[in-house]
C-alpha distance (Angstrom), angle and dihedral (degrees) to the residues before:
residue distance angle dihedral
X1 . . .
X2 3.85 . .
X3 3.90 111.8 .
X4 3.42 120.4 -144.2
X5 4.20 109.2 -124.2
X6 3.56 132.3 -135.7
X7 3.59 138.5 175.2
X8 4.16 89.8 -117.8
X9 3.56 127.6 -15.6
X10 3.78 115.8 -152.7
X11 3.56 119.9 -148.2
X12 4.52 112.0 -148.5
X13 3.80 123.6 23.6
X14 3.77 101.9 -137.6
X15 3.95 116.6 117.0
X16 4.00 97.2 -59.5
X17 3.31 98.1 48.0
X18 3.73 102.7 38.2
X19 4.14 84.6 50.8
X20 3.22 89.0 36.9
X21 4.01 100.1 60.3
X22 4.15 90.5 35.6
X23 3.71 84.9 67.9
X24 3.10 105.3 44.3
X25 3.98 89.6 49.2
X26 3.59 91.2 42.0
X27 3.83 81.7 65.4
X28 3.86 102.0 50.3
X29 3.56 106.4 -89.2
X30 3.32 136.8 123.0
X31 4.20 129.4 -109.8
X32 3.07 157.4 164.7
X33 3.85 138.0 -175.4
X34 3.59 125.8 -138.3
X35 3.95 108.5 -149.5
X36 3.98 122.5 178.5
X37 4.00 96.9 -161.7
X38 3.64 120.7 76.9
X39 4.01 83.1 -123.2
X40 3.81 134.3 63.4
X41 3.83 130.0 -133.3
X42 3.86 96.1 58.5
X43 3.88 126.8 -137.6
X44 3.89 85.5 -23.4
X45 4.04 92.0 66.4
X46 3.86 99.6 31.0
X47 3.94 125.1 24.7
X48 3.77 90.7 9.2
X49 4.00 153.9 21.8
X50 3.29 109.0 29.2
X51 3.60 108.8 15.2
X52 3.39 90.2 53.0
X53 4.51 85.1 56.3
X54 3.55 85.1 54.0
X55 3.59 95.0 56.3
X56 4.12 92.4 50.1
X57 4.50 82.6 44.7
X58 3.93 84.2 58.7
X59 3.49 103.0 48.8
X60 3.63 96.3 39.4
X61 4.09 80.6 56.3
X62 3.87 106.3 42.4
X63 3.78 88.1 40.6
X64 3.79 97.6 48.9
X65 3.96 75.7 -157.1
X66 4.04 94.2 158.2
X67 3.81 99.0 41.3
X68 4.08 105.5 43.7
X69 3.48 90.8 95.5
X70 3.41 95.1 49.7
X71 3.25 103.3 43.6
X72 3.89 106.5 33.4
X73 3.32 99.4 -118.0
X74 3.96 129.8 125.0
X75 3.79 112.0 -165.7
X76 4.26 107.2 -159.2
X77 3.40 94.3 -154.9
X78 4.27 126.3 -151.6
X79 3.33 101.9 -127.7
X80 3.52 103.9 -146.2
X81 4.09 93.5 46.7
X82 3.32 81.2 54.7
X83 3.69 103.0 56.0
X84 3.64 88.1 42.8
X85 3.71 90.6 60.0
X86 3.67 87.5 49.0
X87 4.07 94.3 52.5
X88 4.03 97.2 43.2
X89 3.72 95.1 49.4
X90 3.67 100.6 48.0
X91 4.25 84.7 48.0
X92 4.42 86.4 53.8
X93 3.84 84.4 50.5
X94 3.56 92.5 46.9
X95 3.61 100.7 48.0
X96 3.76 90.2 40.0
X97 4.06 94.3 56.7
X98 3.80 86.9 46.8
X99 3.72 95.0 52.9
X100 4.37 84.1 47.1
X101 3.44 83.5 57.6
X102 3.87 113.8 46.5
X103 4.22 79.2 47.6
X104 3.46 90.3 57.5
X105 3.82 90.5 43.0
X106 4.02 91.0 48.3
X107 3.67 86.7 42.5
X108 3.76 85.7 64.7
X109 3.65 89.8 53.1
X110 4.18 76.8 -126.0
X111 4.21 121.4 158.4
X112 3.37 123.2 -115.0
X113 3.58 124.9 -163.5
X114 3.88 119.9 -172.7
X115 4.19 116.5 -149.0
X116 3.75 132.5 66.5
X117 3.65 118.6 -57.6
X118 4.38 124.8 -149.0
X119 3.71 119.4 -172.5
X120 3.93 107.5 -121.5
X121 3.73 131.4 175.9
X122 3.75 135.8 -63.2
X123 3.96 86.5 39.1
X124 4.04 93.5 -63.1
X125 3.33 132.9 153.2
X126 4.12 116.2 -149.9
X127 3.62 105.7 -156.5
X128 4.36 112.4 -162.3
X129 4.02 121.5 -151.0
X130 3.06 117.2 171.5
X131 4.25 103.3 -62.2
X132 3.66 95.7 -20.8
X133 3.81 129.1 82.0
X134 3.97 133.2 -154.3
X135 4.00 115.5 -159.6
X136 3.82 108.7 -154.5
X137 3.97 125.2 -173.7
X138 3.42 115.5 -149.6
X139 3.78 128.0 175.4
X140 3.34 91.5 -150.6
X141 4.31 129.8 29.1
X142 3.58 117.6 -168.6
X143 4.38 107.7 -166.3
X144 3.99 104.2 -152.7
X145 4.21 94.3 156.3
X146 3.62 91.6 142.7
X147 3.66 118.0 -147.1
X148 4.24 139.4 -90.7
X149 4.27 131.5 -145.0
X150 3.58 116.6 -56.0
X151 3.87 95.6 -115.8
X152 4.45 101.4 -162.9
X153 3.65 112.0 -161.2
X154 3.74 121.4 -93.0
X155 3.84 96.5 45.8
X156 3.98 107.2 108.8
X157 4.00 95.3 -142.7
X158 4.08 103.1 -172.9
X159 3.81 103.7 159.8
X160 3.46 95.9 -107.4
X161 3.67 118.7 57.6
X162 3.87 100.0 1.7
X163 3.74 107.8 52.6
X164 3.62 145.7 160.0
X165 3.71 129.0 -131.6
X166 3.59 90.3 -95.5
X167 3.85 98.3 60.3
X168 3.21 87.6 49.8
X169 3.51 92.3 99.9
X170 3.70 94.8 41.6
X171 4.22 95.7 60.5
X172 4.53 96.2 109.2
X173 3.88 95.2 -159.9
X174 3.91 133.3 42.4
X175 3.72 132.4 -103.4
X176 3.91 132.0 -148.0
X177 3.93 94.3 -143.1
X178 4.01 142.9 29.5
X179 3.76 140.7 168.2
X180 3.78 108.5 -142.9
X181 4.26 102.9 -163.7
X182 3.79 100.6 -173.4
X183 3.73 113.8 65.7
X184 3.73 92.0 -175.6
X185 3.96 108.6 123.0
X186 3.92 89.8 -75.8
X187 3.47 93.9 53.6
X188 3.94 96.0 45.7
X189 4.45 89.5 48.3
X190 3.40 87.8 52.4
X191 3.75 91.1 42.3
X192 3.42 95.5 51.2
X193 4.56 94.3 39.1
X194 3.81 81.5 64.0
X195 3.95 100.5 47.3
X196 3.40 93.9 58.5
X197 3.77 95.6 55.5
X198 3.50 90.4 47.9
X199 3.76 104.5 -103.0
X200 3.72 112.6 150.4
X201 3.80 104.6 -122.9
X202 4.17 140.9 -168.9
X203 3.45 121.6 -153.4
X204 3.75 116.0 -157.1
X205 4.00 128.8 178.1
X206 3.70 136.7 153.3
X207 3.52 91.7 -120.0
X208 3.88 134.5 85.1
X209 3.65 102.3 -139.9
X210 3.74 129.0 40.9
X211 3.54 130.1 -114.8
X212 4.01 99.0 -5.2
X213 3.90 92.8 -171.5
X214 3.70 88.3 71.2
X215 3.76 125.0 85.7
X216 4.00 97.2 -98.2
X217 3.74 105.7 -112.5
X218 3.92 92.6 46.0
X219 4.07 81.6 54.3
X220 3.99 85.1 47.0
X221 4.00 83.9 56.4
X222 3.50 95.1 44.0
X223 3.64 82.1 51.8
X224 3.36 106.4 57.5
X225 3.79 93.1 31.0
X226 3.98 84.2 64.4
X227 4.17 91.3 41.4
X228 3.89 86.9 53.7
X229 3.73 93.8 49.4
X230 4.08 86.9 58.4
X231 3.69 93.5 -108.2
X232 4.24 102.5 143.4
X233 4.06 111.1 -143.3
X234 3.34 114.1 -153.3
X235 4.26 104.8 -172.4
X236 3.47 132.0 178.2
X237 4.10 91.3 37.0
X238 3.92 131.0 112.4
X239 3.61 116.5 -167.6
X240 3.65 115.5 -104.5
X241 3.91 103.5 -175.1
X242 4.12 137.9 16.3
X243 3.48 122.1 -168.4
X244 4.00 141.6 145.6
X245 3.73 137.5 -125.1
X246 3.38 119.6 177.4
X247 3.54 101.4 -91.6
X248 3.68 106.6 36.3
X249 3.99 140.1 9.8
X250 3.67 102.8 -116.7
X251 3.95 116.4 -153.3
X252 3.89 119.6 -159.9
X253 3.78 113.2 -146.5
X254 3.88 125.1 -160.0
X255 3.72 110.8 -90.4
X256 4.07 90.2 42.9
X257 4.13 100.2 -83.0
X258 3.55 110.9 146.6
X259 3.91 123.0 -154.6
X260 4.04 125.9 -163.6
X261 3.90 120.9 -159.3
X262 3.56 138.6 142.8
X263 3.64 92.8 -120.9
X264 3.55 135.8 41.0
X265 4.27 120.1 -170.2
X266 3.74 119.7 -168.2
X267 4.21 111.0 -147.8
X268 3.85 100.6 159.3
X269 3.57 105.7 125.8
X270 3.40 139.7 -37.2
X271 3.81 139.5 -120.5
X272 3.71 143.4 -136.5
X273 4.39 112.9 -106.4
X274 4.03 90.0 -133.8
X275 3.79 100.4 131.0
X276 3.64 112.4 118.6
X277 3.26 100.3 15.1
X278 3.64 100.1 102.4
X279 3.66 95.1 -134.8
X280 3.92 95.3 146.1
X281 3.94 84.0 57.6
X282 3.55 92.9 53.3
X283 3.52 96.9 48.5
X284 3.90 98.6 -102.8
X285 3.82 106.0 140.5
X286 3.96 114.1 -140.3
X287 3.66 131.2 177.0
X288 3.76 131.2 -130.2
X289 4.01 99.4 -82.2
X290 4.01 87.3 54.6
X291 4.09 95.4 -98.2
X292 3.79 117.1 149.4
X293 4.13 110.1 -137.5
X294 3.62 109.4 -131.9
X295 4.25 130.6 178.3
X296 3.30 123.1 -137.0
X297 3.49 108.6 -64.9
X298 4.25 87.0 53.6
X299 3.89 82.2 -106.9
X300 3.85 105.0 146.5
X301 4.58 120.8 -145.9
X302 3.58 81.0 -82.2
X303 3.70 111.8 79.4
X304 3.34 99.2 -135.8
X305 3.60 109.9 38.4
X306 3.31 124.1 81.5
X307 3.83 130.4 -175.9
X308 3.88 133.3 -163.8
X309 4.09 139.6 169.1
X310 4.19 123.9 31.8
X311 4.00 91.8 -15.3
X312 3.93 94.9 72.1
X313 4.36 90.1 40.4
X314 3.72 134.2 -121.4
X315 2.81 143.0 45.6
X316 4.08 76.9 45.9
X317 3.79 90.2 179.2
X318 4.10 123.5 148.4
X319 3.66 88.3 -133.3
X320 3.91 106.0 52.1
X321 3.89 81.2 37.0
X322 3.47 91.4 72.1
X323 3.86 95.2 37.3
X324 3.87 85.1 51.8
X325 3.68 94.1 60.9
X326 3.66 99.6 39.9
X327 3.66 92.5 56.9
X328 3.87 88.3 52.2
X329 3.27 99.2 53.7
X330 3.96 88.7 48.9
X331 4.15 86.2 57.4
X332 3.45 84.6 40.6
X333 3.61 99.0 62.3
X334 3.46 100.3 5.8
X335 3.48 104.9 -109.0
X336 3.75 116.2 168.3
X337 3.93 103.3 -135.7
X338 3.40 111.2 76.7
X339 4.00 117.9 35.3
X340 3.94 104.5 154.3
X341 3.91 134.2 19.1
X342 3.99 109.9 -113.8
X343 3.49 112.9 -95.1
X344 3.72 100.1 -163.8
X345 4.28 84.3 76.4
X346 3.69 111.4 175.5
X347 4.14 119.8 -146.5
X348 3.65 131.7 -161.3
X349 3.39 123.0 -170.8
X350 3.89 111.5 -150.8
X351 3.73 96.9 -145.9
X352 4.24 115.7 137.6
X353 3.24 95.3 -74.1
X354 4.05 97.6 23.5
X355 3.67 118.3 -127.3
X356 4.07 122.4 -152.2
X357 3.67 141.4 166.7
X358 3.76 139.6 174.8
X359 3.79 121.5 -174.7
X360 3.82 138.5 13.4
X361 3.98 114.4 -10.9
X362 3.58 118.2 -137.2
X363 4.13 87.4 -108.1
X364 3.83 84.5 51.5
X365 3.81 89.6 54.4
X366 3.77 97.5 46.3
X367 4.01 97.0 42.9
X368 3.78 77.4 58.2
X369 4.00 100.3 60.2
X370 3.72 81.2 -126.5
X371 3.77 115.1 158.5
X372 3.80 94.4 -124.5
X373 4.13 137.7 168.1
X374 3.58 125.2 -158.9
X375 3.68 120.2 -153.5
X376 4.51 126.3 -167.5
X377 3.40 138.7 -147.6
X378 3.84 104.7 -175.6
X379 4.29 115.8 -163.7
X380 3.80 88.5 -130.8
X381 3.59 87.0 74.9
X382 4.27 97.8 44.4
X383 3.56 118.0 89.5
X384 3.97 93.6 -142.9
X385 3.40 89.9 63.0
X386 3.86 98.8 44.9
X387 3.58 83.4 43.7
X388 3.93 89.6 52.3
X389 3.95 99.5 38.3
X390 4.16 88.9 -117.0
X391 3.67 108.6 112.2
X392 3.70 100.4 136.1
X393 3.73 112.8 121.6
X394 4.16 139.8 8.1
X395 3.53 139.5 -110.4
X396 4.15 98.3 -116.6
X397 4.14 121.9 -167.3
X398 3.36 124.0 -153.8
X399 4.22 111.4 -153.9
X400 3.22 144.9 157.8
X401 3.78 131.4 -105.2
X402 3.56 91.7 -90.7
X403 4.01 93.6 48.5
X404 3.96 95.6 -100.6
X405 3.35 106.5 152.1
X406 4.16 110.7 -109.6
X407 4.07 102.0 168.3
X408 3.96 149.2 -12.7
X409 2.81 122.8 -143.7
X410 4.49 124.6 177.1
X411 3.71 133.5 178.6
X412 3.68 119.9 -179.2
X413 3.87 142.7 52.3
X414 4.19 110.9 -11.3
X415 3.98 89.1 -0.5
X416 4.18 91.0 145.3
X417 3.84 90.6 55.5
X418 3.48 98.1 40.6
X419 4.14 98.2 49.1
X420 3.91 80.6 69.8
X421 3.48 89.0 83.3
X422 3.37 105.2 61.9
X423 3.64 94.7 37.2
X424 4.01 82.4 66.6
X425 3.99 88.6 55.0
X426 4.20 88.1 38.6
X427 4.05 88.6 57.4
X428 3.68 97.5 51.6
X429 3.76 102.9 40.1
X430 3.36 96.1 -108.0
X431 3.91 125.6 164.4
X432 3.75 132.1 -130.7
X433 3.73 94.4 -99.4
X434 3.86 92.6 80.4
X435 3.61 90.6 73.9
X436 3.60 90.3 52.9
X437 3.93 88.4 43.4
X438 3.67 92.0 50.0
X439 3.98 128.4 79.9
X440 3.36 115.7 -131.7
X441 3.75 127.4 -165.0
X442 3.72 112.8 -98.4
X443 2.80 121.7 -119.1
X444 3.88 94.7 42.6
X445 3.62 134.7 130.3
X446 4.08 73.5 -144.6
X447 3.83 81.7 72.7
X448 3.67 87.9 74.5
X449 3.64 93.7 73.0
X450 3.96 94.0 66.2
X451 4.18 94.3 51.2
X452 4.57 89.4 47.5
X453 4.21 80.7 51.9
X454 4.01 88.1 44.6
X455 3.52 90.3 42.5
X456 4.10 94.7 40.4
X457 4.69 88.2 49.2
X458 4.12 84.3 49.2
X459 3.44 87.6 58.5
X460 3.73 98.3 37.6
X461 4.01 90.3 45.9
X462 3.94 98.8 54.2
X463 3.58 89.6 41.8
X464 3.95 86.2 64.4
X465 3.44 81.3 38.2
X466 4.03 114.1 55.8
X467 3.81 95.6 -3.0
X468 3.88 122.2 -125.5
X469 3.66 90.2 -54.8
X470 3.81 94.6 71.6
X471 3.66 85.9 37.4
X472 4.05 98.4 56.0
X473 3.76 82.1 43.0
C-alpha cells in the first residue's frame, strides 16, 4: 500500500502537538496530526486545563464567596442550579478552545487525520478508523499523546461515585460531599472549586506538607487559606480501603479513620497514553507508567521519533509542553529559533486564592549557604485589593545581599499573572531596585511589588548596618 509522506507527522493534538506541528509548518514543512477524539486540544481543552479553570471562574462568580463580606451580601445558593452553571460553562470553554485550535491548525494549512495511529516500520505511521487504514511516511514523528489519571488497583472507579480527576467534569448533577486523595495542584483546584460552593470536602495525600513545590510559607498560606474555607486536610494518610453502601462511599485511611461522602475523586498521579502505539516495536523505550524517555533535543531511542508534553512526565505543564515540542521540531529540522526549553519556568497554582512561584524559594536559598534577603508586599496594605475585598496573601522576593533578584514568590488574588513580572527582572539579572525604580499604576495589586523591594533594601540596609545581631534581635 502506498503511504502518503510528510515531513513529520504528529501523533495527539493537545498543547505539544498542536505547537508542535504550527512550527514546524510555520517553517515550510509538511504535517499532519493524527488525533483519536472527535475533538482537538486534548486533555487541556476537554477533561482538563482549562475547562477545569472555568469551572473554579464559575464558582468563584455564582458564589460571590470572596466578596460577601465586603459587600454585605449573602447569596443562598440552589445547589443544583449551581452545579449546572458549573458543568455548561466549562463545556462553552471547552468547545471554544477547541475551535481556537483547529483555526490555528487550518491556519497552518496542517493535515489532520482522525483515528488511532501505531508506529510501524520503515518510519510509517498506520492510522485505524473504524475498518479502514491510512499508511503515512513521515521522516520525522513527534508523540505528544499526553497522559490520563493514574487509576491503582483496588479503587472501584464507575463514573459516578468513584471518579478520577478527569470525570470530574463529566458528573451532570451536584453532590453535598467528596474526598479528594491527591493533594497535588489538581487535587487542591478542585478542592478549593468545591469549598466555595459549599460542598463539604476531605483532602487526603500521602504526604505531610502541602504543595512542596511552593516556597514553604506561601504553602503555609495556601494552607490556611484552604482550612478557613472549611476544606479538612488530612496529610500523611494513604487510603487503605474503598467501598460503597448505599448511601455513601466510605474510604478507609491508614491508621483506621473512616471518611463518608457522596463522591470520591482519585488525583494521585498520572500516566503516559502509550498503549497501542507500538512504541516498544519501534524502538521507543517507555517506562512502566507509559512515559517515553527522551534526551535533550526531545528525540526518543528511536532516531526519528521524538516526543514532548505529559507523555515523557513532569513537569507535565501546558506551558513547557508547548516549549517542549517547539524545540523538537527545531532539532528536528534544524531550525535556528528555539534550541533549549526555558529553565526559569514559572507555576501558578489556581487554587482560591492562587498560589505561584518562579525561581529560587527562600528554602532553596538557605539550603544553599547563600547570603540571601527576603523582602514583602502583603495585599492588606494595597488599595486594589481593599478596594476589591481580596487581601489574602503578599507578593514575597527572594534576593540576594546585593538586591539581585533570586525568587518570587505570590499567593493571593491574580498571583499566576502577576509572578510574570518578576520573572522578566529574574531573566535579566536584574535587582530589586527596579521595582522601586518603576511606576506602577495605582491602584494595582502590581503596586505590591515596589513595598516587597522596600521591604527586601530595609532589610539589606540594616544588615550593613548593625549586622545579623541587631537583625536576629
Amino acid at each position: 500500500m502506498d503511504a502518503k509522506h510528510f515531513d513529520v507527522v504528529v501523533i495527539g493534538s493537545g498543547p505539544a502537538g498542536e505547537k508542535g506541528a504550527a512550527q514546524a509548518a510555520y517553517h515550510g514543512k509538511r504535517v499532519a496530526i493524527v488525533e483519536r477524539s472527535p475533538f482537538v486540544g486534548g486533555t487541556a481543552v476537554s477533561t482538563g486545563g482549562l475547562p477545569s479553570k472555568a469551572l473554579r471562574e464559575t464558582a468563584l462568580y455564582v458564589s460571590g464567596s470572596r466578596k460577601k463580606e465586603v459587600y454585605g451580601v449573602s447569596l443562598q445558593l440552589d445547589r443544583n442550579a449551581t452545579f449546572e452553571r458549573l458543568r455548561l460553562r466549562a463545556a462553552e470553554i471547552r468547545t471554544v478552545m477547541s475551535d481556537a485550535v483547529m483555526r490555528n491548525i487550518e491556519r497552518h494549512n496542517i493535515e489532520l487525520i482522525h483515528g488511532e495511529a501505531r508506529l510501524g516500520a520503515d518510519q510509517r505511521v498506520h492510522v485505524g478508523s473504524g475498518d479502514a487504514e491510512l499508511s503515512l511516511h513521515a521522516d520525522v514523528v513527534l508523540v505528544a499523546t499526553g497522559s490520563r489519571p493514574f487509576r491503582p488497583p483496588g479503587i472501584p472507579f464507575d463514573g459516578h461515585a468513584v471518579l478520577d480527576s478527569d470525570e470530574m467534569l463529566q458528573l451532570d448533577r451536584s453532590f453535598e460531599s467528596v474526598v479528594i486523595v491527591g493533594a497535588g495542584p489538581v487535587g487542591c483546584e478542585y478542592a478549593s472549586t468545591f469549598a466555595a460552593v459549599g460542598i463539604k470536602v476531605w483532602l487526603v495525600d500521602i504526604a505531610e506538607r502541602l504543595l512542596p513545590m511552593l516556597d514553604t510559607e506561601i504553602a503555609d498560606l495556601v494552607v490556611s487559606s484552604m482550612r478557613r474555607s472549611g476544606i479538612e486536610l488530612v496529610l500523611g494518610s494513604r487510603v487503605s480501603a474503598v467501598e460503597r453502601d448505599d448511601a455513601a462511599v466510605v474510604v478507609e485511611l491508614s491508621g483506621g479513620r473512616v471518611l463518608r461522602a457522596e463522591r470520591l475523586m482519585f488525583g494521585a498521579g498520572r500516566v503516559g497514553n502509550t498503549e497501542g502505539l507500538a512504541l516498544e516495536a519501534a524502538g521507543v523505550a517507555v517506562d512502566g507508567r507509559g512515559r517515553i524517555a527522551v534526551d535533550d533535543h526531545y528525540r526518543t531511542t528511536a532516531p526519528h521519533v521524538y516526543a514532548a508534553g505529559d507523555v515523557i512526565g513532569l513537569p507535565a505543564l501546558a506551558s513547557v509542553s508547548m516549549e517542549q515540542a517547539r524545540v523538537a521540531m527545531c532539532h528536528a529540522f534544524d531550525i535556528p529559533l528555539k534550541q533549549t526549553v526555558d529553565q526559569l519556568l514559572p507555576f501558578g497554582i489556581f487554587t482560591i486564592p492562587e498560589a505561584a512561584g518562579v525561581g529560587m524559594t527562600e528554602q532553596a536559598a538557605r539550603e544553599a549557604s547563600l547570603d540571601y534577603e527576603v523582602g514583602r508586599g502583603w495585599f492588606a496594605q494595597n488599595n486594589r485589593a481593599a478596594i476589591a475585598g481580596d487581601t489574602e496573601g503578599l507578593v514575597k522576593l527572594v534576593c540576594m545581599k546585593d538586591g539581585k533578584l533570586l525568587g518570587v514568590h505570590i499567593m493571593g488574588d491574580a498571583a499566576a499573572e502577576l509572578v510574570h513580572q518578576g520573572q522578566a527582572v529574574i531573566r535579566h539579572g536584574g535587582n530589586v531596585e527596579e521595582f522601586i525604580h518603576t511606576t506602577f499604576n495605582v491602584p494595582t495589586r502590581s503596586d505590591a511589588y515596589k513595598y516587597a523591594a522596600y521591604d527586601a533594601l530595609t532589610h539589606i540596609e540594616v544588615r550593613a548596618a548593625f549586622g545579623d545581631v541587631a537583625e536576629a534581635g
